[in-house]
C-alpha positions as CSV (number, residue, x, y, z in Angstrom):
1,X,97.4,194.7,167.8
2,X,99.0,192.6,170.6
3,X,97.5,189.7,171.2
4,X,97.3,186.7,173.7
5,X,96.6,183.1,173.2
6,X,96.0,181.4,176.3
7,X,96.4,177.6,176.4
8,X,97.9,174.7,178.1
9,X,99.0,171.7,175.7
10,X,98.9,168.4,176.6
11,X,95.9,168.3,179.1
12,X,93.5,166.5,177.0
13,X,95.8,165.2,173.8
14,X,94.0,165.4,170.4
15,X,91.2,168.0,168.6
16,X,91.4,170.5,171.2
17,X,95.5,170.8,170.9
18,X,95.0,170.7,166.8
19,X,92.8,173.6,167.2
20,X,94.9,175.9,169.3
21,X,97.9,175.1,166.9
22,X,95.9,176.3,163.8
23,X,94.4,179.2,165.5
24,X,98.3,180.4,166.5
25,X,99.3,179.3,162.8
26,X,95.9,181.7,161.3
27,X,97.6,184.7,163.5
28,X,101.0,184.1,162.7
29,X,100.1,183.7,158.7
30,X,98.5,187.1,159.1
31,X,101.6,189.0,160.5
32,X,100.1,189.4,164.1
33,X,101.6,190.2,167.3
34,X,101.2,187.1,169.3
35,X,102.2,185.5,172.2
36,X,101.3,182.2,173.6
37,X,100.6,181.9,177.6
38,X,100.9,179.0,178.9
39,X,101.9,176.9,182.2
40,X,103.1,173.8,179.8
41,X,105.8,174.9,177.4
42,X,106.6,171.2,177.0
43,X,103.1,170.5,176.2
44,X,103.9,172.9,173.1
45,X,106.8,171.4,172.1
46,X,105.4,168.0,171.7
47,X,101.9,169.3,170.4
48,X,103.8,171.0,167.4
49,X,105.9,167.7,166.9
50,X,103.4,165.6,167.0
51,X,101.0,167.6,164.3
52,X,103.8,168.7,162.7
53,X,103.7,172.6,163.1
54,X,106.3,175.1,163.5
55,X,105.5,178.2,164.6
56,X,108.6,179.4,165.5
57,X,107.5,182.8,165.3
58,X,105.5,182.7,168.1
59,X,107.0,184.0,171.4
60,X,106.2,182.2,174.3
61,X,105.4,183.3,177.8
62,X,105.3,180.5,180.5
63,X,103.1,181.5,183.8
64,X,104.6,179.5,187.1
65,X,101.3,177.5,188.8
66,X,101.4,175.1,191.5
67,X,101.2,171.5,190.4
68,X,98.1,170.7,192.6
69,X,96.2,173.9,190.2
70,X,93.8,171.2,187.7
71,X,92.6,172.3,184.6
72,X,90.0,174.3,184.0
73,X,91.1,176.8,187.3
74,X,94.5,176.5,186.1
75,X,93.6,178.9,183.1
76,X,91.8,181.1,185.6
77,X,94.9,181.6,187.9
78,X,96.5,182.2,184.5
79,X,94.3,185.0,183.4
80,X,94.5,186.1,186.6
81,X,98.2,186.7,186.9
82,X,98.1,187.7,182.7
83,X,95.9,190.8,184.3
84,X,98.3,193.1,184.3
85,X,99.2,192.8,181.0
86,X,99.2,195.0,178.0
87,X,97.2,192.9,175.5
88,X,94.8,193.8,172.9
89,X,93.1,191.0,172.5
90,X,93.2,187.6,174.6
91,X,92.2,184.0,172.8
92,X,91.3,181.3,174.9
93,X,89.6,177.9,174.4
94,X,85.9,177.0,176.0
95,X,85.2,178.3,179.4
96,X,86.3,182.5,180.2
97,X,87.1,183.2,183.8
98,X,85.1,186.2,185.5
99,X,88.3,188.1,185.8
100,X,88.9,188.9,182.2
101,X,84.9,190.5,182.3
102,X,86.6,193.7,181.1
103,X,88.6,192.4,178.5
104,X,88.3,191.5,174.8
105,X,87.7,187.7,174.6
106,X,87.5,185.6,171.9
107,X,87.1,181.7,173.0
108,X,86.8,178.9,170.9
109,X,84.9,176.1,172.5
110,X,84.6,172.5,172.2
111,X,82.9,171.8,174.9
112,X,82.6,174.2,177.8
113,X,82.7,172.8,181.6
114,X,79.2,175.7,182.1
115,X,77.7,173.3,180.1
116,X,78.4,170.2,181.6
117,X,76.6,171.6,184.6
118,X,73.4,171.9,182.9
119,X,73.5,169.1,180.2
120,X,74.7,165.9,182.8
121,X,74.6,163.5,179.9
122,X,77.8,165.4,178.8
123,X,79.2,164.8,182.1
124,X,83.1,162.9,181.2
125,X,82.5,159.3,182.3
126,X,85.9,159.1,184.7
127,X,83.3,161.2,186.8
128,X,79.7,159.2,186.4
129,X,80.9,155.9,187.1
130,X,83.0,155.9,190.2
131,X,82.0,157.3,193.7
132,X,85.3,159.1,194.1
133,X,84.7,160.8,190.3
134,X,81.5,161.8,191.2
135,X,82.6,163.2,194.7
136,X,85.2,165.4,192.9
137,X,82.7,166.4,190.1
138,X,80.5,167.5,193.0
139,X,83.1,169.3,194.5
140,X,83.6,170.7,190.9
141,X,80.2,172.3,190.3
142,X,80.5,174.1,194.0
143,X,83.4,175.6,192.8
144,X,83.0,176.6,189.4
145,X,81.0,179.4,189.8
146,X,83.7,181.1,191.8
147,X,86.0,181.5,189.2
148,X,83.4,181.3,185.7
149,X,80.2,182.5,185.4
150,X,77.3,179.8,184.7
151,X,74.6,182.3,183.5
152,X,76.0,185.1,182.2
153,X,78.7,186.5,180.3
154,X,80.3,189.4,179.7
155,X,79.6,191.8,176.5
156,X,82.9,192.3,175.7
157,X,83.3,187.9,174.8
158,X,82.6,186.5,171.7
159,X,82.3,182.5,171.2
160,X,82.8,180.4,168.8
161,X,81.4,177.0,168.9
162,X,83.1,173.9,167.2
163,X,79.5,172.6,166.6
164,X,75.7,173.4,166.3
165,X,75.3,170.8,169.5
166,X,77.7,173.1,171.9
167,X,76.4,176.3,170.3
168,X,73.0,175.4,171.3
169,X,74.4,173.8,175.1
170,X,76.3,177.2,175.2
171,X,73.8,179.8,174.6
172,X,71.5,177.8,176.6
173,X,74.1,177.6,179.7
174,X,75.3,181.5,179.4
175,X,71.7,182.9,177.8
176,X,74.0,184.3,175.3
177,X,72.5,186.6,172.3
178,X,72.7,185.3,168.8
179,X,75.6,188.0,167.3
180,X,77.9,186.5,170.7
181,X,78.2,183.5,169.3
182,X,79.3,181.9,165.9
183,X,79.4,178.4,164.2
184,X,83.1,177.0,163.3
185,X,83.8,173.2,162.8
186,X,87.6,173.1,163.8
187,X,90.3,172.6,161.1
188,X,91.2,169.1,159.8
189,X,94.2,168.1,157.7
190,X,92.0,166.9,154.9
191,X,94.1,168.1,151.5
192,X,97.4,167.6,152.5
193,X,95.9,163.8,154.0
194,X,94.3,163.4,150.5
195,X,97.3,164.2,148.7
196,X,99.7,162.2,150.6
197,X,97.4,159.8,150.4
198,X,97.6,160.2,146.7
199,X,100.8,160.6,146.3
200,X,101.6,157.3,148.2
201,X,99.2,155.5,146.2
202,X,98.0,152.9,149.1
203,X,96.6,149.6,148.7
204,X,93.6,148.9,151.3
205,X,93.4,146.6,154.0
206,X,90.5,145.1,155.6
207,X,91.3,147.1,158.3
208,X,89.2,149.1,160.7
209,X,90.5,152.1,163.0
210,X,89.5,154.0,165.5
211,X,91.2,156.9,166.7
212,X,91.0,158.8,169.9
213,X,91.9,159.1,173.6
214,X,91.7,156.2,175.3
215,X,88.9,156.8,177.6
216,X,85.5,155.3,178.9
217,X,83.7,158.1,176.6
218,X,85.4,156.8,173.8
219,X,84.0,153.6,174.1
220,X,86.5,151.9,171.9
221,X,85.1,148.6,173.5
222,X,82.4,149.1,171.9
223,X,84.3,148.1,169.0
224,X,86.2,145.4,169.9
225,X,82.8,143.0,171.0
226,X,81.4,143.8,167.5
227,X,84.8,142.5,166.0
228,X,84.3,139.4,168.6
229,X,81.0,138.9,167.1
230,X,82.7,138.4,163.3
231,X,84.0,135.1,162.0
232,X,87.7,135.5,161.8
233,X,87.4,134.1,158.6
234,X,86.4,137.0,157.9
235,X,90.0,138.7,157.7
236,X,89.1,142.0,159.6
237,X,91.3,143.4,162.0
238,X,91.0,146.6,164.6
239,X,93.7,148.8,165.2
240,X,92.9,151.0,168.4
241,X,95.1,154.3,168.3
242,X,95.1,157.0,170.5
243,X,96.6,159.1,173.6
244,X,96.0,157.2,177.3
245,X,96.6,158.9,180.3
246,X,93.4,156.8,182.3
247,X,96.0,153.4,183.1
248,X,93.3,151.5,185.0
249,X,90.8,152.0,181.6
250,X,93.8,151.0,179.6
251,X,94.5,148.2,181.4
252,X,91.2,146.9,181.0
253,X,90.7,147.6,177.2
254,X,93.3,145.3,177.1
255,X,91.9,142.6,179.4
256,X,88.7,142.9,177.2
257,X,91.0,141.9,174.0
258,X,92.4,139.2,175.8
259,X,89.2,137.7,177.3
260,X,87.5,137.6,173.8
261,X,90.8,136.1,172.1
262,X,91.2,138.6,169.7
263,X,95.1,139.5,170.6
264,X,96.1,138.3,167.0
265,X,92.9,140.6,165.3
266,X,93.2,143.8,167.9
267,X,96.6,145.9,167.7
268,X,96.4,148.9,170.4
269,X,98.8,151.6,170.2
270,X,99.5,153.7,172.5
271,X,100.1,157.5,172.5
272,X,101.4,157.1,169.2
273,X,102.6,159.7,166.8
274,X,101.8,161.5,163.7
275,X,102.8,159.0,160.7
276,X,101.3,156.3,162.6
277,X,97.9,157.7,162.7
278,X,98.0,158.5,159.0
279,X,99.7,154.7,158.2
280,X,96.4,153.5,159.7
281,X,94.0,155.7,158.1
282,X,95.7,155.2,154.7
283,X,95.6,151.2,155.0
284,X,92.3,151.1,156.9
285,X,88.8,150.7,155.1
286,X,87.1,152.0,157.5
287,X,87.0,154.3,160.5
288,X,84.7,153.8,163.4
289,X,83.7,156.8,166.1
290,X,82.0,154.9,169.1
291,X,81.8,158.4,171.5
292,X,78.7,158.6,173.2
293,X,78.8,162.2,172.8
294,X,81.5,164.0,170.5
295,X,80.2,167.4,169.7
296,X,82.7,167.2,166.1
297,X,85.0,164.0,166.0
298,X,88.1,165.5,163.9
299,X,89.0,162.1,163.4
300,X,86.2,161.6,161.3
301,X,86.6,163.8,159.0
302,X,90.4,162.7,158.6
303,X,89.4,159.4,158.2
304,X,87.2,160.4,155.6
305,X,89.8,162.7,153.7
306,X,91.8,159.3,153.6
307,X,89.0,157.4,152.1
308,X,88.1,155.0,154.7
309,X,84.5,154.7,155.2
310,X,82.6,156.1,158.3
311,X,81.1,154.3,160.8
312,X,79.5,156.8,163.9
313,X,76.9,156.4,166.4
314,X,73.5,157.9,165.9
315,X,72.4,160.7,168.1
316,X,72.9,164.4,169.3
317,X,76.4,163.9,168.0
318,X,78.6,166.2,165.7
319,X,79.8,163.2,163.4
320,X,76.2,162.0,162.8
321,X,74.4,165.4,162.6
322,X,77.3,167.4,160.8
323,X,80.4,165.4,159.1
324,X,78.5,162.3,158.1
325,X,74.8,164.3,157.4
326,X,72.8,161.6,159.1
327,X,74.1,158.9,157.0
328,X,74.7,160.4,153.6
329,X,78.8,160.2,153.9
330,X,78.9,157.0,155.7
331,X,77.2,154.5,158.3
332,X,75.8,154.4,161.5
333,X,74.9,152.5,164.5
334,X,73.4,152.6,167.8
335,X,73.9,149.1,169.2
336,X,77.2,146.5,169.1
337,X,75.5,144.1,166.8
338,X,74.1,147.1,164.3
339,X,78.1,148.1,164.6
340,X,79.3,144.7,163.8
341,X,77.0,144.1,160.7
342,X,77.6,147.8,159.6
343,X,82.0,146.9,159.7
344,X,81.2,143.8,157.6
345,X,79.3,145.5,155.0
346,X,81.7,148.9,154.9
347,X,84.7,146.1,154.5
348,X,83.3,143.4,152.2
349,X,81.5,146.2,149.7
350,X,84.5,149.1,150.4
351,X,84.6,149.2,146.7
352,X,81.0,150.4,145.8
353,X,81.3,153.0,148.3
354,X,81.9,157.0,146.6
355,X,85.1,157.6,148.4
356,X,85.6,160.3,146.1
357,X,82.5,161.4,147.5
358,X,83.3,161.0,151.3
359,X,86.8,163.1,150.8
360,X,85.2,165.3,149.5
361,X,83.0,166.3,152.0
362,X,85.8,166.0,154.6
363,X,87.6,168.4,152.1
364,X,85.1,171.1,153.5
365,X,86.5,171.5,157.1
366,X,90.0,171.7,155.7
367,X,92.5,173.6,158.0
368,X,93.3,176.4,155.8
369,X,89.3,177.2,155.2
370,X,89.7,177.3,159.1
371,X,92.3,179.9,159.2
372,X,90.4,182.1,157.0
373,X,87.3,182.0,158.7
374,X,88.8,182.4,161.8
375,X,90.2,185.4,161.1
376,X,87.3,186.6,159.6
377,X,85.0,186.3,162.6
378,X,87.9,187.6,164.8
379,X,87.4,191.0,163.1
380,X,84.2,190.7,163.4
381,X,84.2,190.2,166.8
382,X,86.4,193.4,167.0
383,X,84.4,195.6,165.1
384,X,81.3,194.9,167.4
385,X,83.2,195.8,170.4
């Protein structure tokens, strides 16, 4: 079986790159024909240094596109062009352009753009709160529907959904049957980060981290006026780390640290690599997830694995509803000041937390479990078409 992964790495850094790296590493692990097409080889290179894959079995086919192409129609002028290809199978991630309606699809979706048309509290926030974001996200929902459908899809795709908030958002956006679709949280380093974490045997810090893209959805402010409404007797410290591309939001996360005074409390660190994030999750008592709406939140769940305690904001979010079980792995908030007193307690009692408890339950969307699941569901996929 030939089969085609379709992907560009490097538009949004993080989860979504993880994902497609695991998904190639499940295929190549079971001996499969695969090639990866892609408009961003160099967005491949670094994805695989920076999570620390190989795959060096996997052949590579780069498709030319014109730089002013965005993302999503870039993959549909992709798909387009593949067309002509021999391939069994293709493998792409959230939203399926019309023009593969006669092929064998299997997407794996975070967070399709069909749904953001529907569900406009999911709209990204780069779009909501400017008049020249909102003009191009108008612009956006013209267009869409010329190259992806936003009501149907065809019979021969099968979805997987990352978590039961887009499977729902999905089905309801594409009126999809229940055998189209399937539930998958997305793979998570959790052994090997427990074992390294073992092996290195590291002392905690009253440190707090939060890890993701730097971007208004984020909300990684959020964070920093909680830790301005601490004593700083209290010792704690923030470290912010993540992939920025959004310099104006940057630049004023930075301004926000600086206007509070908490330069010598609040480290930010930019696009930073692998053995960075895992230095702050092993020193770090607790992690903190401030998204609005995160349909997973991988970081969680590594953050967990590393024994750090939980902090995530309540709502129709995966890392309340699905990692942390509505409070039973970890804490919660809603407001600044319930985030605030929730990062004193997780710091000053760290100790009578069950961190054995926590890893554990991150232990259950480990990457490997992943693979095998995948695989499983791809054949299943196969055998119903």
């Amino acid at each position: 079986m030939r089969i085609a992964v379709v992907y560009d790495f490097g538009i949004n850094r993080g989860g979504g790159d993880f994902v497609m790296l695991s998904i190639l590493e499940a295929l190549d692990h079971a001996r499969y024909d695969v090639t990866l097409e892609t408009s961003k080889p160099k967005g491949f290179a670094e994805a695989k240094e920076i999570f620390q894959k190989e795959l060096d079995r996997t052949e590579t086919n780069v498709i030319s596109l014109p730089n002013w192409v965005p993302h999503p129609y870039s993959i549909a002028f992709m798909t387009k062009k593949i067309g002509g290809k021999k391939y069994d199978l293709l493998i792409l991630s959230d939203d399926v352009p019309k023009c593969l309606s006669d092929a064998r699809v299997i997407s794996y979706v975070h967070y399709p753009h069909v749904a953001r048309l529907m569900f406009r509290d999911y709209v990204v926030q780069r779009h909501a709160r400017t008049l020249k974001g909102r003009l191009a996200f108008h612009i956006h929902k013209r267009i869409f529907p010329t190259f992806y459908p936003n009501k149907h899809a065809s019979d021969k795709w099968f979805f997987i959904a990352n978590s039961m908030v887009t499977k729902t958002h999905l089905s309801e956006a594409l009126n999809l049957s229940p055998e189209k679709t399937a539930l998958l949280h997305p793979p998570v380093a959790s052994a090997s980060i427990t074992a390294l974490l073992n092996r290195k045997a590291a002392s905690k810090e009253d440190l707090v981290v939060c890890i993701g893209r730097f971007e208004p959805d984020k909300r990684p402010e959020d964070l920093v006026h909680a830790l301005s409404l601490l004593s700083a007797k209290t010792g704690i410290r923030v470290s912010l780390v993540g992939f920025g591309s959004d310099r104006a939001y940057v630049d004023g996360l930075i301004e926000t640290i600086r206007s509070l005074g908490l330069e010598e409390r609040v480290e930010l660190v930019l696009n930073a690599g692998r053995d960075v994030v895992l230095d702050r999750l092993f020193r770090a008592k607790v992690l903190v997830h401030s998204a609005i709406h995160e349909p997973f939140g991988i970081a969680v769940a590594e953050g967990m694995a590393a024994r750090c305690i939980p902090i995530v904001r309540r709502g129709e979010n995966g890392p309340w509803l699905e990692i942390t079980e509505r409070g039973r792995y970890g804490l919660n908030f809603e407001t600044v000041e319930e985030l605030a007193s929730a990062v004193e307690k997780a710091v000053d009692e760290y100790y009578s937390f069950d961190t054995n408890e926590i890893a554990s339950k991150a232990l259950e969307f480990d990457e490997r479990r992943f693979e095998g699941s995948f695989l499983e569901l791809m054949q299943l996929s196969l055998a119903e078409n």
